[in-house]
C-alpha positions as CSV (number, residue, x, y, z in Angstrom):
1,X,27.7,-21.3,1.9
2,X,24.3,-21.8,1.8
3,X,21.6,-18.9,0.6
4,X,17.9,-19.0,1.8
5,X,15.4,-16.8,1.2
6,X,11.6,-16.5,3.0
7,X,8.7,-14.5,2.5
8,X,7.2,-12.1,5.5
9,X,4.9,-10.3,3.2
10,X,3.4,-9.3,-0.1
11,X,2.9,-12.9,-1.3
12,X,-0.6,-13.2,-3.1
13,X,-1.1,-9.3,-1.5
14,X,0.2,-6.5,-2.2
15,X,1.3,-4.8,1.4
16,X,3.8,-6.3,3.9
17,X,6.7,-6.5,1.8
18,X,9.4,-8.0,3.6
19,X,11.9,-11.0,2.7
20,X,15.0,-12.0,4.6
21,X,17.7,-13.8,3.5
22,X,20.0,-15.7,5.2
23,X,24.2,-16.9,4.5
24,X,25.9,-18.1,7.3
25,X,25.1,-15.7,10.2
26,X,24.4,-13.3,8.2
27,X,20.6,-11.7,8.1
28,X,19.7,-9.3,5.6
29,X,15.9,-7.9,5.0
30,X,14.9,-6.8,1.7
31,X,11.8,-4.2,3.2
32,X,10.1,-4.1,6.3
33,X,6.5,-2.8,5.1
34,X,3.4,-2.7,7.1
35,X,0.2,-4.9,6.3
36,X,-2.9,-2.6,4.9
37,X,-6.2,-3.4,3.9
38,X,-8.6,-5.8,6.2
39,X,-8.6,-5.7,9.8
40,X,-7.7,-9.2,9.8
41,X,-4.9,-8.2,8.1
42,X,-3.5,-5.6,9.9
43,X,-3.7,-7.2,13.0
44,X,-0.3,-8.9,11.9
45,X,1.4,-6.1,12.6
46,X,1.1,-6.6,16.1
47,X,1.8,-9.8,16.1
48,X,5.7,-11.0,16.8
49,X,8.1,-10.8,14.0
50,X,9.0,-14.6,12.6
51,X,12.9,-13.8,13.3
52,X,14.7,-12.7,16.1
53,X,15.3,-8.7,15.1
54,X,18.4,-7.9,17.2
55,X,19.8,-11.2,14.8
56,X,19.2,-8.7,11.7
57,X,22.4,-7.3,10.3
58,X,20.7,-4.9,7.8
59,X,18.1,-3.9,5.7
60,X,17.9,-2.9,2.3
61,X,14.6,-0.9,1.3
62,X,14.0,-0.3,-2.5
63,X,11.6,2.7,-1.9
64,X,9.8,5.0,0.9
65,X,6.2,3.6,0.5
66,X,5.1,2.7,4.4
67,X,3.9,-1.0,2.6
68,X,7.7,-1.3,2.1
69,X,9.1,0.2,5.3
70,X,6.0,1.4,7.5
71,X,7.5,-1.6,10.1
72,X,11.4,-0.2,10.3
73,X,10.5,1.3,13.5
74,X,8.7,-1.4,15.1
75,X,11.5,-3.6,13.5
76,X,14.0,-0.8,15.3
77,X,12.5,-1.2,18.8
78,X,12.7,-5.0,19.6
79,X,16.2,-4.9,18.7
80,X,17.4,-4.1,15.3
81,X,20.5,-1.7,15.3
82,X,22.1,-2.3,11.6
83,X,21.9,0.1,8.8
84,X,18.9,0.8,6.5
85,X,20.5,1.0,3.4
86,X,18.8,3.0,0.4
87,X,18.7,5.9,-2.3
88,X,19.6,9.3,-0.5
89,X,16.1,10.5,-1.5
90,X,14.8,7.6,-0.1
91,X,16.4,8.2,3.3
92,X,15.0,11.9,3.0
93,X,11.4,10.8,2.3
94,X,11.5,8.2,5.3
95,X,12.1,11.2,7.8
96,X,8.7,12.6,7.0
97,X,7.0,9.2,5.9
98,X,7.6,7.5,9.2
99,X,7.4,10.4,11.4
100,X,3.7,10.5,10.5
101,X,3.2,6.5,10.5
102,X,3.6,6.6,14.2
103,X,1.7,9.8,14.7
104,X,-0.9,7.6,12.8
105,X,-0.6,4.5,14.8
106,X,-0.7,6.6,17.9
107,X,-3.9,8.7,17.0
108,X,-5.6,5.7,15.5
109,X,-4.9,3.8,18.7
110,X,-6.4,6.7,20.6
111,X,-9.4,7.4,18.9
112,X,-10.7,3.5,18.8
113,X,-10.3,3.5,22.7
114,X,-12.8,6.2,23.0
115,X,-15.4,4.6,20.7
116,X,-17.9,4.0,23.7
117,X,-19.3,0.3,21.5
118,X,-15.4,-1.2,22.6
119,X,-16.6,-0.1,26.5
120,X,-14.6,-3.3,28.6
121,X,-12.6,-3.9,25.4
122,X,-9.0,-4.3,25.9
123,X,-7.4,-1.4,25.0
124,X,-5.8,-1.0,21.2
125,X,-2.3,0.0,21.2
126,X,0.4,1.7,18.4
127,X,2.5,-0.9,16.7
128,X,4.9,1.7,17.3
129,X,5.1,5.7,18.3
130,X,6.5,8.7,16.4
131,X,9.8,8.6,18.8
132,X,10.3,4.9,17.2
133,X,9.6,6.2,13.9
134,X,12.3,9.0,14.2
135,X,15.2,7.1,15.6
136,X,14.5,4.4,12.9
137,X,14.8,6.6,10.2
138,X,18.3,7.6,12.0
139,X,19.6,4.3,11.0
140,X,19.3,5.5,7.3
141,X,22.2,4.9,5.4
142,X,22.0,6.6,2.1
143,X,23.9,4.8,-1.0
144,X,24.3,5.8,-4.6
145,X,22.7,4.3,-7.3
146,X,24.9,1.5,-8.9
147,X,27.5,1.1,-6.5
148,X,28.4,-1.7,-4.7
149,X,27.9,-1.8,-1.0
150,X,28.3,-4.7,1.6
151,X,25.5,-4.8,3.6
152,X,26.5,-7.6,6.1
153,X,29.6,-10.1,6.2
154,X,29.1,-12.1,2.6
155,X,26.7,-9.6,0.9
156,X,27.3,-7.5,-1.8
157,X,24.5,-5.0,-3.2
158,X,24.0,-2.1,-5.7
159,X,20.8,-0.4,-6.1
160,X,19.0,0.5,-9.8
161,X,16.6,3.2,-10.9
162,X,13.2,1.1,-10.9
163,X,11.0,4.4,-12.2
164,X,8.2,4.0,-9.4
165,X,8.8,6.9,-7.2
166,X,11.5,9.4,-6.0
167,X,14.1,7.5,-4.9
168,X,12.8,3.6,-5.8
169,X,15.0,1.5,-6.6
170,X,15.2,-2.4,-7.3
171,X,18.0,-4.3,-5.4
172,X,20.9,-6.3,-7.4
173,X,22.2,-8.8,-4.2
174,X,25.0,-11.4,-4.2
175,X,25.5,-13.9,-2.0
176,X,26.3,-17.4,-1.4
177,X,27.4,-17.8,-4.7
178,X,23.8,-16.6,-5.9
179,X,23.4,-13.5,-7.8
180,X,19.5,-12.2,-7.3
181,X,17.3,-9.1,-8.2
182,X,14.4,-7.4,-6.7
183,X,12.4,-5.9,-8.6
184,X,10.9,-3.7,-6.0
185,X,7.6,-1.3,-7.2
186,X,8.5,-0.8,-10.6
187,X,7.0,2.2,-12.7
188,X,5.4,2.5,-15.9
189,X,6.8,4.2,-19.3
190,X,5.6,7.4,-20.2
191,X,5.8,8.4,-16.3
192,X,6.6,12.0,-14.6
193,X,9.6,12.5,-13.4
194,X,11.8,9.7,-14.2
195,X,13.2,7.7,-17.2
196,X,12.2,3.8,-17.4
197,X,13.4,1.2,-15.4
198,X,16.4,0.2,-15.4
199,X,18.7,-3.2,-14.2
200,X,21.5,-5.3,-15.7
201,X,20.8,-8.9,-17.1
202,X,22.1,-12.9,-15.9
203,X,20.9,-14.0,-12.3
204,X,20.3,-16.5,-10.5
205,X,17.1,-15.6,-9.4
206,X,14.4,-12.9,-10.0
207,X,11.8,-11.7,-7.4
208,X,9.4,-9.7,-9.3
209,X,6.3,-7.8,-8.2
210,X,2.9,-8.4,-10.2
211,X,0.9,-5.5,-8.9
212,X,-1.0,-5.3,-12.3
213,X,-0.1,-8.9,-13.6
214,X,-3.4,-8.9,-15.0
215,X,-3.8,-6.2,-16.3
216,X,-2.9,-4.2,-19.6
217,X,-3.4,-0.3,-19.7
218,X,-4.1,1.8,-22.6
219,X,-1.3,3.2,-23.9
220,X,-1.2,6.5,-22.2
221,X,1.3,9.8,-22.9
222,X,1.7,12.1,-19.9
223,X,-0.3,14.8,-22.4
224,X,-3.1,12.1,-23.0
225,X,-3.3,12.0,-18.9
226,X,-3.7,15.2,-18.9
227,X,-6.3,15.5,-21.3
228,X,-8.5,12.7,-19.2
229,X,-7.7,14.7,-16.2
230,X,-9.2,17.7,-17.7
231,X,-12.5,16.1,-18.7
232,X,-12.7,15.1,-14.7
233,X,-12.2,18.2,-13.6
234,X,-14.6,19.9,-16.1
235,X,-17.1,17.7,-15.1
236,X,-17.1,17.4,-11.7
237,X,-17.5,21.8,-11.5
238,X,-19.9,21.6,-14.0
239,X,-21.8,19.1,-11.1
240,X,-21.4,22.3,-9.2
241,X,-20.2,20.2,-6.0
242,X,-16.5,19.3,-4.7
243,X,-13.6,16.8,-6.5
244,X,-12.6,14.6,-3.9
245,X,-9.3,13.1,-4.7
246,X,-7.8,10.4,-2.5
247,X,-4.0,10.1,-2.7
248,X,-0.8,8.8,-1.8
249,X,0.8,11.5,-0.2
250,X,4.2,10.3,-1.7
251,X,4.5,10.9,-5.9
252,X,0.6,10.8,-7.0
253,X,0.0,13.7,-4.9
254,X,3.2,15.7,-6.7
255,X,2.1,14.0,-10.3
256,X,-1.2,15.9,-9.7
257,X,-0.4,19.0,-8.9
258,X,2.1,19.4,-12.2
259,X,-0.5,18.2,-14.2
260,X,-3.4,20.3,-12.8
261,X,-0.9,23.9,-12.5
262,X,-0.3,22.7,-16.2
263,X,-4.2,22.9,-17.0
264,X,-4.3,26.0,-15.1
265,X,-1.8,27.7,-17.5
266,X,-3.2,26.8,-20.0
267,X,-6.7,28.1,-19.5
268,X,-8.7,24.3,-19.8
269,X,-9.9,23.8,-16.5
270,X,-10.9,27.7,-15.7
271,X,-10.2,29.1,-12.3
272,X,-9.1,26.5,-10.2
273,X,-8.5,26.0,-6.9
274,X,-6.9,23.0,-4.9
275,X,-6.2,22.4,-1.4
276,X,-3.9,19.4,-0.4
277,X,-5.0,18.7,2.7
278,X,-2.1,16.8,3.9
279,X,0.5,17.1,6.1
280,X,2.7,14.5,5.1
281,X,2.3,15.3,0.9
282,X,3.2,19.1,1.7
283,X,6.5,18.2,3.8
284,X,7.3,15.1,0.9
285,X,6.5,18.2,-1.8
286,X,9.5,20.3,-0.2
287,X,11.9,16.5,-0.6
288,X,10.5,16.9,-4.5
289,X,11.2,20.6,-4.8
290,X,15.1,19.7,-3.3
291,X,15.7,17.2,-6.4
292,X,13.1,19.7,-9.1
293,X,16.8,19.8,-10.9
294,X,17.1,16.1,-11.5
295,X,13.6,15.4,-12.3
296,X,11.9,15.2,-15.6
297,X,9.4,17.9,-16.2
298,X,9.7,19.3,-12.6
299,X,12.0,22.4,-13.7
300,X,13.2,24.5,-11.1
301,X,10.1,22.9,-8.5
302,X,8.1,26.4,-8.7
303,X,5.2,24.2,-9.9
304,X,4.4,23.2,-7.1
305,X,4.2,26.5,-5.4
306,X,1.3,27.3,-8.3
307,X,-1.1,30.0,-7.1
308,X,-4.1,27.9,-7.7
309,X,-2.4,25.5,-5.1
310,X,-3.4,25.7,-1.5
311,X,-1.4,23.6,1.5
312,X,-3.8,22.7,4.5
313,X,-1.9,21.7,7.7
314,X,-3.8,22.9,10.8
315,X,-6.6,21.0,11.8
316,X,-9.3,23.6,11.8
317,X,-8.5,24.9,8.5
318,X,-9.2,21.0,7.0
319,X,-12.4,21.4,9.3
320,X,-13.5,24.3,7.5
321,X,-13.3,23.1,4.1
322,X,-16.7,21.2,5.3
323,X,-17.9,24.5,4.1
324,X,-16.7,24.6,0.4
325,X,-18.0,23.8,-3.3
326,X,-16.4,23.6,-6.3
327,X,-12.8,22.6,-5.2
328,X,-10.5,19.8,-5.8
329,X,-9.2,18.0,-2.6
330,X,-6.6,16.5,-2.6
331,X,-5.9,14.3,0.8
332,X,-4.3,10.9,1.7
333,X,-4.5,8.2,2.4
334,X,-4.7,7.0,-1.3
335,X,-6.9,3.8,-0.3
336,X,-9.1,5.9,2.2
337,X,-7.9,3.6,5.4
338,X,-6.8,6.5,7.7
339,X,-5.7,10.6,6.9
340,X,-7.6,13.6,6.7
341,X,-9.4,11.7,3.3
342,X,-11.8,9.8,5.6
343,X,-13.0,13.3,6.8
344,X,-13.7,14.7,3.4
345,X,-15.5,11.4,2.1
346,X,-17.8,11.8,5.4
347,X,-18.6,15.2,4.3
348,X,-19.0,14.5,0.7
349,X,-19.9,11.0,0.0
350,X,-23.5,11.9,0.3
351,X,-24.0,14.7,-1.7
352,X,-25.1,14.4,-5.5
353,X,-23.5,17.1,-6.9
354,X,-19.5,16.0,-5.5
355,X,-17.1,13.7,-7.4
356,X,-14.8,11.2,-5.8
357,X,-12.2,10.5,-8.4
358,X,-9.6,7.8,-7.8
359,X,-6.6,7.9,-9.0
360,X,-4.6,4.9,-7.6
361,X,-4.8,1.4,-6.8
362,X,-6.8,0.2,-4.3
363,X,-6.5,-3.4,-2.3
364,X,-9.1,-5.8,-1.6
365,X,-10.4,-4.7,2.1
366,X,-10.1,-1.3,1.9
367,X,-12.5,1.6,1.8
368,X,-11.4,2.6,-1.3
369,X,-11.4,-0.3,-3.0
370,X,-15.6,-1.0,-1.7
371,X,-16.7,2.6,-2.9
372,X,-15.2,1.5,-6.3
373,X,-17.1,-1.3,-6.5
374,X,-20.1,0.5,-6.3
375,X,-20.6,0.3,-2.7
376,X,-24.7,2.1,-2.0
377,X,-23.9,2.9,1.3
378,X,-20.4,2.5,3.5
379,X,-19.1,2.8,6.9
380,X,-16.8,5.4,7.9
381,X,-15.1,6.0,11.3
382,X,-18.3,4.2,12.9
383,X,-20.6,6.4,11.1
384,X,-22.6,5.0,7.9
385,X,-22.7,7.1,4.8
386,X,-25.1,7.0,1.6
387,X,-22.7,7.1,-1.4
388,X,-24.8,9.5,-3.7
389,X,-21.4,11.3,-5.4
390,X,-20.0,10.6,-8.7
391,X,-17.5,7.8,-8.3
392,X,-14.9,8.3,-11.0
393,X,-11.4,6.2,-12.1
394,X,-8.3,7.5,-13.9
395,X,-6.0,4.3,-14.2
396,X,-3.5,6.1,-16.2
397,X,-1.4,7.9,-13.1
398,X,-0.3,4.4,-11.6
399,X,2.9,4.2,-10.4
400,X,3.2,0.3,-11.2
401,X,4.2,-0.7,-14.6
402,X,0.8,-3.1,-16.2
403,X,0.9,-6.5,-17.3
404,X,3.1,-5.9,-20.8
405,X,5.7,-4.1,-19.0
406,X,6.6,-6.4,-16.5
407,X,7.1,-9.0,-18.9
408,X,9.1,-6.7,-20.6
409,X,11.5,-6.5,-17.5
410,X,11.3,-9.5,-16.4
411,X,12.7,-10.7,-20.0
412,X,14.8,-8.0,-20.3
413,X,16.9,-9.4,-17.2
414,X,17.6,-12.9,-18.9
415,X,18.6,-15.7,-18.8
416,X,17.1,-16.8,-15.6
417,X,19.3,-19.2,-14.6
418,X,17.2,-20.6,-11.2
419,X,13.9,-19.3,-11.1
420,X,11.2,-16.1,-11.0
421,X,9.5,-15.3,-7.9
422,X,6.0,-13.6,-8.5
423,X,5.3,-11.5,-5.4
424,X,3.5,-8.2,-4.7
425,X,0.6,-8.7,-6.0
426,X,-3.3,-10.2,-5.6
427,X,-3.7,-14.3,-6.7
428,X,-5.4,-13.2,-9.9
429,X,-2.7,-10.7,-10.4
430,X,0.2,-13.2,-9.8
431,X,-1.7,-16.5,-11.8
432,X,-1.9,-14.6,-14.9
433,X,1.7,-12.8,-14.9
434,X,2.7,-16.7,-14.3
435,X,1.0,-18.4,-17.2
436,X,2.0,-15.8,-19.6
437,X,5.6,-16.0,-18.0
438,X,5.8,-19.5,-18.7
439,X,4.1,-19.4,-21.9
440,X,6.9,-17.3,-23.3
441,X,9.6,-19.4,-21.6
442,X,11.2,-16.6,-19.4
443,X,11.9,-18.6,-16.5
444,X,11.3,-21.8,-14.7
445,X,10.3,-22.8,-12.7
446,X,8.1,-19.8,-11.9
447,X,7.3,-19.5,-7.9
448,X,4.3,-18.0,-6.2
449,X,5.5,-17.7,-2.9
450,X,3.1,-17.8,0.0
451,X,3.6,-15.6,3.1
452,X,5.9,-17.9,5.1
453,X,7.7,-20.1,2.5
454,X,11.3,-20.3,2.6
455,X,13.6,-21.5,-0.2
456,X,17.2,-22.7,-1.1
457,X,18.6,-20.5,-3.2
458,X,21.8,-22.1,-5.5
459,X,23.4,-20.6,-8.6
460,X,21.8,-21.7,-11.5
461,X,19.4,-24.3,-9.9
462,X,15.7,-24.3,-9.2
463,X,15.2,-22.9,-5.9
464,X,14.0,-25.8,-3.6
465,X,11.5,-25.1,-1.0
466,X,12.5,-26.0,2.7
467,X,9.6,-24.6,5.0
468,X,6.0,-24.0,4.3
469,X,4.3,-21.1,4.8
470,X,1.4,-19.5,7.2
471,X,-2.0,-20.5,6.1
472,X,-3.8,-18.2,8.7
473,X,-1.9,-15.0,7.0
474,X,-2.8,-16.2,3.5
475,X,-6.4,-16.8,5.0
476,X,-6.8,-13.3,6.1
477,X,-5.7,-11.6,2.7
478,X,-8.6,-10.1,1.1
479,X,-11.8,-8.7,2.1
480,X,-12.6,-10.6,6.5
481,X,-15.7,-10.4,8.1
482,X,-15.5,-6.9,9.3
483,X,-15.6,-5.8,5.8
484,X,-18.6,-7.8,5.8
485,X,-19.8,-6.5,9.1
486,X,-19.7,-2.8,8.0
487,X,-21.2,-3.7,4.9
488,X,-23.9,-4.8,7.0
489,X,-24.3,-2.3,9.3
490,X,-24.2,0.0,7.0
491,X,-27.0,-1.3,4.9
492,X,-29.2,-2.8,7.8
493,X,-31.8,-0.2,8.5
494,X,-32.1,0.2,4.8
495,X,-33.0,-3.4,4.5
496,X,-35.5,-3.5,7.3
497,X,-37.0,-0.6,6.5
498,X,-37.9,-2.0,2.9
499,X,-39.6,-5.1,5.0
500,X,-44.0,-5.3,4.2
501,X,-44.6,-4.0,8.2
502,X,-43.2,-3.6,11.7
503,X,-44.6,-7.1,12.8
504,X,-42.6,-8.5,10.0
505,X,-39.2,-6.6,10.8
506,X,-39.7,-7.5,14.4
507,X,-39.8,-11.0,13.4
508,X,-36.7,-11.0,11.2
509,X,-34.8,-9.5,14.2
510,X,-35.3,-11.9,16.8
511,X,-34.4,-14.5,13.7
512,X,-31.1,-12.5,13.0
513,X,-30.7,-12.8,17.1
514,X,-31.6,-16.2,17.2
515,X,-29.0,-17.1,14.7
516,X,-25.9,-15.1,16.3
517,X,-27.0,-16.7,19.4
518,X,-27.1,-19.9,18.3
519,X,-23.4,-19.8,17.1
520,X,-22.5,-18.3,20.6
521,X,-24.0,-21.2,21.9
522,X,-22.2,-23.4,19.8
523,X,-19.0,-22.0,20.7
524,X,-19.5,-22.3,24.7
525,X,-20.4,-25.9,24.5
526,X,-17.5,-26.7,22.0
527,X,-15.0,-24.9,25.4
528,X,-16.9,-26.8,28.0
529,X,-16.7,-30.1,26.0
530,X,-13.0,-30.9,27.0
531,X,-14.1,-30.3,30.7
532,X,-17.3,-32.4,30.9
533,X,-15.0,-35.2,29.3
534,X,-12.2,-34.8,32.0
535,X,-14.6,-34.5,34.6
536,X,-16.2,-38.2,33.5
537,X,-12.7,-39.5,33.4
């Protein structure tokens, strides 16, 4: 029987995970994760799914990150009644994770509606609410590691530690005569809380992610992460002004606080004091604390019940810590698109004697990933900030094993008998993991899928491609024109001001008016064309 598999997502970027494969009339998704980054972007998660989703028999979701499963209850809504099959902690994170999606989609939704520039605009709304959230994550199915579970008529899946967060896992699959593994996120070595990665060897087919395909890390111990970690916070109170830590509410958050109520025990970073501003981290801290016993360095979970540590829920309390210095902040979202972290950059980003310290990877379009690139002046919330703070990086808490490691796995699961998808990760990302891949013979063909590709899948043959993809979604990847725009915007008054004289800045706004008018111009004669012509005819 015939295997096929296409790709909904995370081809040549690293959100949207989805692929669905296909035996028979069987239907099986591996992830359902939301688009992040440009606005471009995330406008295709409104946009109808490319399958029927009450034809889905199940889903199988390596880990809880909402790039991986933020669109299970969207996906839930318009149809889909299988199982979501996963790691028990998995299933625990997802009732907290997507809970707080939709109360995200809903409040986000909200507030752009009142923006009074979008007056006569049609109205935004959620991809989905925090009721479709919470009956999506009731279609959990929690599965043990490394047994065998049938998923749909046909299928047969197990599910292997993949070291990336609590509960990850990469997905073993056979089907049509095909045996295939997905790599899902997979973590680094020398990483809190679990041991490496781990899989059998001999498939079919390999889909591997490439988040960091191009990149190779120092060689870091969890004490040498520490030590870095120390020097950042040292500096930054010795600035006098706030640490401003943007994070992923899910496992950097929880990697943080054992590290800093390690520092604190020790006496190196002085009296410190932390708030983790962030719903979402605090209730995903009490899913750590319930597995403290199984997790490397963890101990019993008091650790992160630290003194120095300091949960912020209510609104007004996160409000007041406008009013602080010499604190580290810890709020999500790690890449500064939505949260409470927006809030604190607002209230920081200007001042010289704060530090905004990342700690994670950041994806072309986002906020996070402009300030890093050195960004003078950014927009935020419709508001323009001068960046003025320290901007500081610590590469070494990434949850995504670098360029050596995945090579490493991906050899380690030889031979290869068909071919190595590359997905999951940024075009430079991918085109480097590929030529190195090749270079060391470790599959081929090696595929870089594009976001709409299907392929044949046969044991032990190349996979043959039998539908292109969606040029308009590979288009959109990256930085769109309303990154450009707020760039703009941002800078404008800067710019004019810097002009010789007022006649002079007059004169280069009616040319900037001229111009946008001139395309709007363009535009209306192109729509009336077609008319005139039927009109002579």
């Amino acid at each position: 029987m015939t295997l096929s598999m296409t790709f909904h997502g995370a081809a040549r970027t690293v959100t949207g995970s989805c692929m669905e494969l296909r035996s028979g009339d069987s239907r099986v998704l591996v992830d359902c994760g939301l688009y992040q980054g440009s606005r471009s972007l995330e406008a295709f998660n409104l946009e109808p799914f490319d399958f029927d989703p009450g034809q889905i028999d199940a889903v199988v979701l390596t880990h809880a990150h909402i790039d991986h499963s933020g669109l299970l209850p969207r996906l839930a809504a318009e149809g889909f009644g299988g199982a979501i099959w996963c790691t028990r902690e998995t299933s625990d994170l997802l009732e907290y994770m997507l809970a707080d999606a939709g109360r995200i989609q809903e409040s986000e939704a909200e507030r752009r509606n009142r923006r009074r520039d979008r007056a006569g605009d049609e109205a935004f709304r959620p991809i989905y609410t925090e009721a479709d959230a919470i009956a999506a994550w009731k279609q959990s199915r929690p599965v043990a590691r490394e047994a065998w579970f049938e998923p749909a008529p046909g299928f047969r899946a197990r599910l292997w530690n993949a070291g990336h967060i609590l509960g990850s896992a990469s997905v073993e699959i056979e089907a049509g005569g095909s045996r295939l593994l997905f790599s899902g996120d997979l973590g680094p070595e020398n990483k809190a809380f679990y041991p490496d990665p781990q899989a059998p060897a001999g498939f079919d087919h390999v889909v591997c992610e490439s988040t960091y395909g191009d990149r190779e890390r120092e060689e870091v111990t969890i004490a040498d992460r520490r030590k870095l970690l120390e020097a950042e916070i040292v500096a930054a109170r010795a600035r006098g002004g706030n640490l401003v830590i943007p994070t992923f509410a899910l496992e950097r958050t929880q990697e943080l606080l054992l590290d800093i109520a390690t520092l604190s025990d020790s006496g190196r970073i002085g009296a410190a004091t932390v708030y983790v501003d962030s719903p979402l981290a605090t209730r995903a801290t009490t899913v750590f604390e319930r597995y403290a016993a199984q997790l490397e360095d963890a101990g019993s979970g008091d650790v992160f019940r630290h003194p120095s540590i300091h949960y912020v829920n209510d609104v007004s309390e996160s409000i007041r810590l406008n009013a602080v210095s010499g604190a580290i902040i810890l709020a999500a979202s790690g890449m500064c698109e939505a949260g409470r972290i927006r809030h604190h950059l607002f209230h920081n980003l200007h001042r010289r004697d704060s530090t905004v310290l990342f700690v994670g990877y950041q994806a072309e379009g986002t906020l996070g990933r402009i300030i890093l690139e050195g960004a003078k002046r950014v927009r935020i919330s419709g508001r323009d900030v001068d960046v003025r703070a320290q901007v500081r990086r610590i590469d070494s808490y990434s949850a995504h094993a670098d360029q050596g490691e995945l090579l490493e796995w991906i050899e380690a699961r030889g031979p290869i008998a068909g071919s190595l998808f590359l997905d999951h990760g940024e075009s430079g990302a991918i085109e480097e993991l590929r030529r190195l891949a090749q270079a060391r013979s470790l599959a081929s063909p090696v595929v870089v899928p594009e976001i709409g590709e299907r392929y044949e899948l046969l044991p032990g043959k190349h996979a043959r491609r039998v539908a292109t993809g969606r040029p308009e979604r590979q288009r959109a990847i990256g930085r769109d024109w309303q990154n450009d725009y707020a760039d703009l915007a941002a800078n404008l008054k800067r710019k004019l001001a810097a002009i010789r004289n007022d006649q002079a800045r007059e004169k280069a706004i009616a040319e900037m008016r001229r111009i946008l008018d001139s395309y709007s111009d363009y535009r209306e004669k192109r729509k009336a064309g077609p008319a005139r012509r039927r009109g002579a005819d």
